[in-house]
C-alpha positions as CSV (number, residue, x, y, z in Angstrom):
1,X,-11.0,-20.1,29.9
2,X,-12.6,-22.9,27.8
3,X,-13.9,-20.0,25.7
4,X,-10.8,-17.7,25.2
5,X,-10.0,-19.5,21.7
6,X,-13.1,-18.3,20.7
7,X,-12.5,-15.1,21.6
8,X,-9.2,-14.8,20.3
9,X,-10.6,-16.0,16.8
10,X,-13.8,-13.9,16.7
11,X,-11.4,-11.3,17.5
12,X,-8.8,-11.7,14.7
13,X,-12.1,-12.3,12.7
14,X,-13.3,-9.0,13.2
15,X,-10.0,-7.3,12.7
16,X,-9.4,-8.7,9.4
17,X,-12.7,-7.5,8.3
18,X,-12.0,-3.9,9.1
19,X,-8.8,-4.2,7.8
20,X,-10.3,-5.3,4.3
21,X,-12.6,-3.0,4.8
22,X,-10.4,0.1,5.2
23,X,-9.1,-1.7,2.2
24,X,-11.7,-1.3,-0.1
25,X,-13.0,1.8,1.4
26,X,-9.5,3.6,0.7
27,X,-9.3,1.9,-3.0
28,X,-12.8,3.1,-3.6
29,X,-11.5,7.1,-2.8
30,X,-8.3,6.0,-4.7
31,X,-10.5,5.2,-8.2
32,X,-12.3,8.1,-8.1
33,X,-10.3,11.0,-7.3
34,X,-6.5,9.3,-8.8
35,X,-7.1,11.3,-12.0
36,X,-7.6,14.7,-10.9
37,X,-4.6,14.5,-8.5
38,X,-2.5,13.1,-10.9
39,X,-3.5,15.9,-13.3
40,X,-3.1,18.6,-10.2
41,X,0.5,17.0,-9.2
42,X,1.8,17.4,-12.9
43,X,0.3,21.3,-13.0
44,X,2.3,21.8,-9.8
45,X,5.9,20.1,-11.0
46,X,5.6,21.9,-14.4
47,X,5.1,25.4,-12.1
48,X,8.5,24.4,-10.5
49,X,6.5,24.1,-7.2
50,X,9.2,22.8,-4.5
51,X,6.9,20.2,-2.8
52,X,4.3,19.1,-5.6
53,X,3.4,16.0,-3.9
54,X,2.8,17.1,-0.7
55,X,0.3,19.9,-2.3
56,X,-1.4,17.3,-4.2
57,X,-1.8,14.7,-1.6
58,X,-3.5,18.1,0.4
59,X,-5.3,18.8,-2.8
60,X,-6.8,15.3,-3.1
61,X,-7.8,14.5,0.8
62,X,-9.6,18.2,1.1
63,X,-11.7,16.8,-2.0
64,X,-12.5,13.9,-0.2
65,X,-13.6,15.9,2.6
66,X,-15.7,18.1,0.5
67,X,-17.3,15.3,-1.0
68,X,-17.5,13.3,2.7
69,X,-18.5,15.6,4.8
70,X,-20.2,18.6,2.5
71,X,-17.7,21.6,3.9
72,X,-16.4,24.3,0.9
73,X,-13.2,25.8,2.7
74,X,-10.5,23.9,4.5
75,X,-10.7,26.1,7.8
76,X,-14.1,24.4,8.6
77,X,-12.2,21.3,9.5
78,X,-9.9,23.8,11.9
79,X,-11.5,22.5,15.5
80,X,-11.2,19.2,14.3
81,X,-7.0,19.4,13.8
82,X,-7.0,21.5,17.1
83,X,-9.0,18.7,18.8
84,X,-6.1,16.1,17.0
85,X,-3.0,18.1,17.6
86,X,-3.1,19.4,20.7
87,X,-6.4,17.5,22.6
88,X,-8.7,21.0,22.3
89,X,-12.0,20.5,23.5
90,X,-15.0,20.8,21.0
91,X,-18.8,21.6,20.8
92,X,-20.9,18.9,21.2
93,X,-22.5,19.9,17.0
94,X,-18.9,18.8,15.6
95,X,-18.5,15.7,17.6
96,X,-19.8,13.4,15.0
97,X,-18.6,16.0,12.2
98,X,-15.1,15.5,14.0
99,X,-15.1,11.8,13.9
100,X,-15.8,11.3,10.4
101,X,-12.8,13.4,9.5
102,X,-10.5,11.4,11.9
103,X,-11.6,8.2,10.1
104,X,-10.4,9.8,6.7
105,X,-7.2,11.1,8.1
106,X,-6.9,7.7,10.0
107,X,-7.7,6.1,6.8
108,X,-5.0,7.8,4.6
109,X,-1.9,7.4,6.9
110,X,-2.5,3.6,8.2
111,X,-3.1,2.7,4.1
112,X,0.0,4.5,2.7
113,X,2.1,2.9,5.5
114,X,1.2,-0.6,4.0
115,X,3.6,-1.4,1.3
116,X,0.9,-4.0,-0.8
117,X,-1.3,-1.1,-0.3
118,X,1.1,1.7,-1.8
119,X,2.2,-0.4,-4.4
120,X,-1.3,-1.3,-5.4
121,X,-1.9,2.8,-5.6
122,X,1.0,3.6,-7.5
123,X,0.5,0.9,-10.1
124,X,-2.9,2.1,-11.0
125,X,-2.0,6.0,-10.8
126,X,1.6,4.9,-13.0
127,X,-0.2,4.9,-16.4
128,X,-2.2,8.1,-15.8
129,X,1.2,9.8,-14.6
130,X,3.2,8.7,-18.1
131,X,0.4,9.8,-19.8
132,X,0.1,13.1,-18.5
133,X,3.6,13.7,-18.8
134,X,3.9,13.0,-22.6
135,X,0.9,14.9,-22.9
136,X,2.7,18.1,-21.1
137,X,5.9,16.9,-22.9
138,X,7.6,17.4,-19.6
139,X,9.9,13.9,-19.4
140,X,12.9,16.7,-18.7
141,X,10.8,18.3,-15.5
142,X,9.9,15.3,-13.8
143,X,13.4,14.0,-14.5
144,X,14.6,16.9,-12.0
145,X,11.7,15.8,-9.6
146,X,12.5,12.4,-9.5
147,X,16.3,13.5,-8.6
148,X,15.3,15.3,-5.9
149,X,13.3,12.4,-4.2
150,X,15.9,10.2,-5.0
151,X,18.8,12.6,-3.5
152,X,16.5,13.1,-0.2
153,X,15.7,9.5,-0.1
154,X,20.1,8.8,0.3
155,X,20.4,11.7,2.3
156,X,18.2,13.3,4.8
157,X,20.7,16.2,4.7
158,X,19.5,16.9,1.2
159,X,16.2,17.1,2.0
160,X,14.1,20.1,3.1
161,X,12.8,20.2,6.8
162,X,9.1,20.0,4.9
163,X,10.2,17.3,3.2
164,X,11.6,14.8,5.3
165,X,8.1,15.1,7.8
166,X,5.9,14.2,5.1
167,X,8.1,11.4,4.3
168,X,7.8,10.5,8.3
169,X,4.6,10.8,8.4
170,X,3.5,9.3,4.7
171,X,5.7,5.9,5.5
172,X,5.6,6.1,9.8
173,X,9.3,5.6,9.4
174,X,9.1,2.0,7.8
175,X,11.7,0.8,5.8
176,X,9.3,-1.4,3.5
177,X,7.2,1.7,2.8
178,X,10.5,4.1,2.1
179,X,12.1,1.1,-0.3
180,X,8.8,1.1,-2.1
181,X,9.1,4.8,-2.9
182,X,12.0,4.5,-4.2
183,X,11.7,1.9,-6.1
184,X,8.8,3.7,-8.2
185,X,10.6,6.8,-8.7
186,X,13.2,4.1,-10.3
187,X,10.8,2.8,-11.9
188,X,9.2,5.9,-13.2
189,X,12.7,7.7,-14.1
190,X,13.3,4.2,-16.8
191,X,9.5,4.3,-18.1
192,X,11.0,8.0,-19.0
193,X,14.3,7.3,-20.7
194,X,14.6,3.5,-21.6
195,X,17.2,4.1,-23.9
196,X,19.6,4.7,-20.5
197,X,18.8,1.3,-19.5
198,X,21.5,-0.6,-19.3
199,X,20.5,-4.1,-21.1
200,X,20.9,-7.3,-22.9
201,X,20.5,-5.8,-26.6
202,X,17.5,-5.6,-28.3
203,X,17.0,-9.0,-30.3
204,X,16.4,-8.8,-34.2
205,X,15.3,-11.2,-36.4
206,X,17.9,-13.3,-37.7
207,X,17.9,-13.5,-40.9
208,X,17.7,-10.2,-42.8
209,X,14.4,-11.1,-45.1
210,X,11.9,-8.8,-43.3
211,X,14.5,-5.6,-43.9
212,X,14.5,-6.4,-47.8
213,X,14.1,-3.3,-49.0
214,X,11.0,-3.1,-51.6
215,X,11.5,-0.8,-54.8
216,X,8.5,0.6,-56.8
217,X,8.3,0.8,-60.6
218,X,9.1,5.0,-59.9
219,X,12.4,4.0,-58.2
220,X,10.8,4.6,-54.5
221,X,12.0,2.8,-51.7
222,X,11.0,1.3,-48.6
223,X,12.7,-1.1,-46.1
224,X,11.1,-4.0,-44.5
225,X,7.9,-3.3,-47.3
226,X,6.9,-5.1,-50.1
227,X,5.1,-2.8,-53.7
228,X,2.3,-4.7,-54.4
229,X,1.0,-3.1,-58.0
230,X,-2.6,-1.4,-58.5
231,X,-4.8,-3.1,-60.8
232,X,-8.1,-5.3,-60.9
233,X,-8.6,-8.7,-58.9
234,X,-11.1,-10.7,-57.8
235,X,-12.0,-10.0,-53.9
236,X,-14.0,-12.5,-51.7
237,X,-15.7,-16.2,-52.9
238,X,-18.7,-17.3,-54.4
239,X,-18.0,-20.6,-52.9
240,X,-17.1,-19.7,-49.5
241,X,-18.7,-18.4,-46.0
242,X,-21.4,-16.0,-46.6
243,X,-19.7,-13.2,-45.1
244,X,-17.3,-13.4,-48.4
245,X,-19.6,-13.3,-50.9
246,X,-20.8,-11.9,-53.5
247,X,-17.1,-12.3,-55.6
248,X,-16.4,-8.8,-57.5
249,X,-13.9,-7.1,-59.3
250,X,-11.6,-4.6,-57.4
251,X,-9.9,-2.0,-58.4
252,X,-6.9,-0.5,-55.9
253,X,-4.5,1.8,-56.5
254,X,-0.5,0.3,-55.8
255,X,0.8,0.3,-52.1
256,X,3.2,-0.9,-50.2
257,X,2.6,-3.7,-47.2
258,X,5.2,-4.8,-44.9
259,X,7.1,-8.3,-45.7
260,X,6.4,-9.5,-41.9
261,X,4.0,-9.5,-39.1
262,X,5.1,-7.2,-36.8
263,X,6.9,-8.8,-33.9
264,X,7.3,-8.2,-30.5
265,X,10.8,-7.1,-31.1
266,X,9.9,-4.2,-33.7
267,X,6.6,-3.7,-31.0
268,X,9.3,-2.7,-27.9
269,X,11.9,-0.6,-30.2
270,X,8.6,1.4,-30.6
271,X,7.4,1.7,-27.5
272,X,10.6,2.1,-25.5
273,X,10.3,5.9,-27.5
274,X,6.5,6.5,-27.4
275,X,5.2,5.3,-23.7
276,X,1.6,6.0,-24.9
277,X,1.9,2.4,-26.4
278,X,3.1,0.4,-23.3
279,X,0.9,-2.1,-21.5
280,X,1.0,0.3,-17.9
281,X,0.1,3.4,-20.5
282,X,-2.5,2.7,-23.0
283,X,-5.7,4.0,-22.4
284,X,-8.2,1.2,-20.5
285,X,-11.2,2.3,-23.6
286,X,-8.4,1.1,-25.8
287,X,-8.2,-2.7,-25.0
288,X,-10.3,-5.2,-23.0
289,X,-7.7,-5.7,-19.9
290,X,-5.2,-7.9,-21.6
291,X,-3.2,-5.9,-23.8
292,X,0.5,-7.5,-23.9
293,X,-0.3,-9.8,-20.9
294,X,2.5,-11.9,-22.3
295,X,5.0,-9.4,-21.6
296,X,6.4,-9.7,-18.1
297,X,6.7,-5.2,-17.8
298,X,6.6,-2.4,-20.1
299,X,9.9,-2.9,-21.1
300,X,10.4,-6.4,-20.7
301,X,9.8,-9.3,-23.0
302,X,10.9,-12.9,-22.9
303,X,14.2,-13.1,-25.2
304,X,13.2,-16.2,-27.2
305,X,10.2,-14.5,-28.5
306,X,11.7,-11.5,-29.8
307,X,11.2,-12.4,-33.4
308,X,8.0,-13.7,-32.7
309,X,4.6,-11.8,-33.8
310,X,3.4,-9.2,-31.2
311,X,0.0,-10.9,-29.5
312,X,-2.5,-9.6,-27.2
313,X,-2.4,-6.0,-29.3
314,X,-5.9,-4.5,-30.2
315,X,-7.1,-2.8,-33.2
316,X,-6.9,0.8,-31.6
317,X,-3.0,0.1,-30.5
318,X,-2.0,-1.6,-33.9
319,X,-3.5,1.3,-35.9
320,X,-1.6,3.8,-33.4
321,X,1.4,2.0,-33.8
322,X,1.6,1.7,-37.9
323,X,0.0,5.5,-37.4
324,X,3.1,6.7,-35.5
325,X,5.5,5.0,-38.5
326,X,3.9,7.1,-41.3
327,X,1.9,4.3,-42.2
328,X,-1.6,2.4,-41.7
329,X,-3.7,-0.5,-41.2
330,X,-4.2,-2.0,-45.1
331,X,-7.6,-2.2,-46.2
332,X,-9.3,-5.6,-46.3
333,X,-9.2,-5.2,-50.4
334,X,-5.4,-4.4,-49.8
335,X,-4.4,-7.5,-47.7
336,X,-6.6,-10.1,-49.7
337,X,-5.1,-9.0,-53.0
338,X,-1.6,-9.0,-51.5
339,X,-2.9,-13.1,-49.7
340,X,-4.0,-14.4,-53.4
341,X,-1.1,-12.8,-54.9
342,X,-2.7,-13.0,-58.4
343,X,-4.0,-16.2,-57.7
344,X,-7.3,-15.2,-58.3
345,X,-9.4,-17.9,-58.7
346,X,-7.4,-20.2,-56.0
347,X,-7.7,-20.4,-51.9
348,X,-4.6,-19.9,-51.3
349,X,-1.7,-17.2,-52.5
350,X,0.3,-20.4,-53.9
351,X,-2.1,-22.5,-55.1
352,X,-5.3,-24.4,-54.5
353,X,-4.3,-28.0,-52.5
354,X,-3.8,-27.7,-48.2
355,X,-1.2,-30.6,-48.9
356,X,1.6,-27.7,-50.0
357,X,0.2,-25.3,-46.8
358,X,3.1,-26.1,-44.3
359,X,5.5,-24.8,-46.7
360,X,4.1,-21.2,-46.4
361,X,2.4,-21.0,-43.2
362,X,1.8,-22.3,-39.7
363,X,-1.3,-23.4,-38.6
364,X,-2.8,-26.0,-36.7
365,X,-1.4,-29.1,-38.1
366,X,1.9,-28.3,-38.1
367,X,2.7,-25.7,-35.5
368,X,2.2,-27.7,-32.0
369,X,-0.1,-25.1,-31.7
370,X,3.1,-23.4,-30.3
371,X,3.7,-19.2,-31.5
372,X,6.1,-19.6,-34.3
373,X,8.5,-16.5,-35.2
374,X,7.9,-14.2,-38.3
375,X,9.2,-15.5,-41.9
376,X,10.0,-18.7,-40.9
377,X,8.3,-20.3,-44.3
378,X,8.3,-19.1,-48.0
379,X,6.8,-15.6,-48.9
380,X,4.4,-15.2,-51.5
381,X,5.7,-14.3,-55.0
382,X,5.2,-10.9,-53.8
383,X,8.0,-11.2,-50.9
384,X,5.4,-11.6,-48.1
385,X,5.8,-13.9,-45.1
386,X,2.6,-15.3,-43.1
387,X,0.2,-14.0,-45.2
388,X,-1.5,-17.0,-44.0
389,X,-1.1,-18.7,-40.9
390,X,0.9,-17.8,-37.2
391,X,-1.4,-14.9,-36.5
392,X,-4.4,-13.7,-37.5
393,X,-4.1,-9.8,-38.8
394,X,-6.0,-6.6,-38.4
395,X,-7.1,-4.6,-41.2
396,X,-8.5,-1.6,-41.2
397,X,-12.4,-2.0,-41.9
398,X,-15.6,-2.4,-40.0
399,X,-17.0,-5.8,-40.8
400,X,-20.0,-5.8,-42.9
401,X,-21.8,-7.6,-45.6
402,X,-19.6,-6.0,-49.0
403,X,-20.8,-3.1,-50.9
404,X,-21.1,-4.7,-54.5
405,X,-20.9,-1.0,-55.6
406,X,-17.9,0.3,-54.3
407,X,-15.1,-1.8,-56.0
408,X,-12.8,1.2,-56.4
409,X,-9.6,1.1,-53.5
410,X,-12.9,0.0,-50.9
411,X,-12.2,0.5,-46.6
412,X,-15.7,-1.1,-45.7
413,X,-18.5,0.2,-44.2
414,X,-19.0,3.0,-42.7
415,X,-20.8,1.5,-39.4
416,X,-20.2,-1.4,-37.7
417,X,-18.7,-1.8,-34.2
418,X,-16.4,-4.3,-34.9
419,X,-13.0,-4.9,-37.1
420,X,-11.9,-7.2,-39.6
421,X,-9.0,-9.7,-39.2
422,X,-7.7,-11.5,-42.0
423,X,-4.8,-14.8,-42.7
424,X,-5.8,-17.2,-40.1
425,X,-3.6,-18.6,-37.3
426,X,-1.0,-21.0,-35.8
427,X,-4.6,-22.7,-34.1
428,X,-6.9,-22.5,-37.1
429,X,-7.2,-25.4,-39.8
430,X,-6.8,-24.7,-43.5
431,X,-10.0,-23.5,-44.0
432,X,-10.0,-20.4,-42.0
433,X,-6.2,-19.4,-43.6
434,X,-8.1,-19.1,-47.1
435,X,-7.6,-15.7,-48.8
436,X,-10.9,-14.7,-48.6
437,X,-11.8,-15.7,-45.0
438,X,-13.1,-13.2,-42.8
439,X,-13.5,-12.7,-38.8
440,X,-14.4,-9.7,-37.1
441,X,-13.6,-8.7,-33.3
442,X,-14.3,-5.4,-30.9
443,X,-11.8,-3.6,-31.6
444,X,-10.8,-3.4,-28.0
445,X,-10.3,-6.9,-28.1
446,X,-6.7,-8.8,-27.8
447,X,-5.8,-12.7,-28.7
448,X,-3.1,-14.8,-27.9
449,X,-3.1,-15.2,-31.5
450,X,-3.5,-11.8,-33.2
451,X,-1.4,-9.7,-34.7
452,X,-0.8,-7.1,-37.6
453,X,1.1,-5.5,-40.5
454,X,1.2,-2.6,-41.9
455,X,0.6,-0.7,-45.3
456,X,1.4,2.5,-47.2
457,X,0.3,4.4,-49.8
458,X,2.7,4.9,-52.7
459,X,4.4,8.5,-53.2
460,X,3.6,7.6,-56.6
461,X,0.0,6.8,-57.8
462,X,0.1,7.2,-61.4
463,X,-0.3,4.5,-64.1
464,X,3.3,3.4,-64.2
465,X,2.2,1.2,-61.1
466,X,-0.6,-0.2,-61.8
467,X,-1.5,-3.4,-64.0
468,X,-4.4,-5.7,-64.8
469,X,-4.0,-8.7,-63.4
């Protein structure tokens, strides 16, 4: 008896293992076939097929069998049911054929009956789902889906007899598992529609400065966008990293650039309409694993940062976004001529001494080294908030040394593997918010500190805009 603790713990030891084990094995056959059944559950909903899940589900395990145990057709696995369903005997040749397939079948129900382990499938398989469906444009078929699961899941009576035992046998009649379900069709149905949400209202920034609306020299509008006029400046420093020389004369055509960063306020509007965009969504070869970590959901952002600049966004989703808006990323020649705001020859749009910084931007000595919201200082003469300070800014070129021959509206190299960001940041020190500093990043990459604007190009690109500065 002295030796029945030992037992006992040896045997919850060994019991935990397998259970991690079944784990990991089940996650493993999760990973590699969750795309193709996601793709083969959307075919079957769009052909209005009655139980699209439960074909799937049959879809995806007899491709786990063909890859586990090397069969083509899904009546070579027929003894084995028999042997399951109703205790037929079998040849001694499919014993060990036999018990493999148990262990996958096995496998499948005990996992999908834990509710960690469901919810841990459904998160990863969510963003592959939304994207499939905007791809197939098909929000209004797997709105009448979802119905359905939600009307049998209140009401076994409005179920089908099909139905209702692959729910049985899916959940083995647990409550947790069940709740769980619905919960992601819930889930799923606002991901689809958020504008049916029911909500506090969408914050905006306070004052109306970012809105302005901007007016050309042709009479063209555009709210929220400052013109900045074409001419000649001086791009980069003679005095200054290496990376920003040699100094030259550029020539751009005029353009228009937003007043503001964009904040996480304008960033959810947007991506309450275009789910491509949201953290659960966005392609994993399009960010480095923490795109919008500081969002708590999709859909949900803290309401006192609202008019805060969006963070965490990489180069790919910021260019998507300003993309989707009939806009773009500005050229690095674009935002440093809009930062010096015809202060050529200076560091800084306003002038050349740090002493007078605080007034226009935030940045390490004066921000706590706390996120600050947009337009909270002066704007340039131009009209433009933050051009230096609070976040640092994508722009749209591949860092590389500068072409002292192109000097006509330049967008950088054409190789590189990494992006420019320009402006400095609520953490960097007056140096690095110079007009001519440069950083480059992966493009996948996301900081707590990064951020964007956009640009446009100007209906108009005759000589009435442009000027010598």
């Amino acid at each position: 008896m002295k030796y029945k603790w030992l037992l006992t713990a040896v045997t919850c030891t060994i019991g935990v293992t397998l259970v991690w084990a079944s784990n990991q094995i089940f996650r493993q056959y999760v990973e590699r076939f969750q795309e193709e059944a996601v793709k083969t559950f959307a075919t079957y909903v769009m052909q209005g097929e009655r139980y699209p899940l439960q074909h799937a589900l049959y879809d995806m395990r007899f491709r786990v069998l063909q890859e586990e145990l090397g069969i083509s057709q899904r009546r070579e696995t027929m003894e084995c049911n028999r042997r399951r369903n109703f205790g037929t005997q079998i040849p001694a040749e499919k014993q060990e054929f036999c018990q493999k397939y148990d262990f996958i079948i096995d496998l499948a129900k005990d996992q999908l009956a834990n509710v960690s382990v469901f919810n841990l499938v459904y998160s990863t398989v969510e963003p592959i789902l939304l994207r499939e469906i905007e791809t197939r444009k098909a929000r209004d078929t797997f709105r009448v889906w979802i119905h359905q699961k939600l009307n049998c899941l209140k009401d076994d009576y409005r179920c089908a007899n099909n139905e209702r035992e692959m729910l049985r046998r899916i959940t083995k009649g647990k409550k947790e598992v069940l709740d769980a379900y619905h919960a992601a069709l819930m889930r799923l149905e606002r991901k689809l529609y958020p504008d049916e949400i029911t909500t506090a209202p969408v914050w905006s920034y306070a004052g109306q400065a970012c809105k302005a609306v901007g007016v050309s020299p042709h009479g063209e509008e555009k709210s929220g966008m400052v013109f900045v006029p074409g001419g000649t400046f001086k791009m980069g420093s003679s005095d200054g990293d290496v990376a920003e020389q040699p100094a030259r004369e550029i020539t751009l055509t005029g353009y228009w650039l937003d007043r503001c960063e964009v904040s996480n306020s304008d960033y959810l509007k947007f991506v309450m309409q275009n789910p491509f965009l949201r953290r659960s969504s966005l392609s994993p070869k399009l960010h480095d694993g923490s795109y919008l970590r500081t969002w708590k959901d999709d859909l949900i952002v803290e309401y006192n940062v609202g008019s805060h600049p969006v963070t965490y966004v990489s180069w790919y989703a910021a260019r998507y976004y300003c993309g989707a808006l009939g806009k773009r990323l500005p050229s690095e020649a674009e935002w440093e001529r809009a930062a010096r705001d015809d202060k050529q020859h200076q560091p800084y749009g306003y002038g050349n001494d740090p002493v007078f910084l605080s007034e226009y931007a935030w940045y390490s000595q004066n921000s706590a080294t706390m996120q600050r919201v947009v337009a909270d200082r002066k704007p340039n003469d131009l009209g433009a908030f933050d051009m230096h300070g609070n976040v640092w800014e994508w722009v749209y070129d591949k860092f590389g040394p500068y072409n002292p021959e192109d000097l006509v509206d330049p967008t950088g190299p054409l190789e590189g593997a990494y992006r420019v960001m320009r402006g400095g940041s609520r953490l960097s020190p007056p140096e690095y918010l110079r007009s001519g500093m440069r950083r480059d990043a992966s493009p996948q990459s996301t900081w707590m500190d990064v951020g964007f604007r956009c640009a446009a190009s100007a209906k108009f690109t005759t000589a009435a805009n442009v000027r010598d500065n």
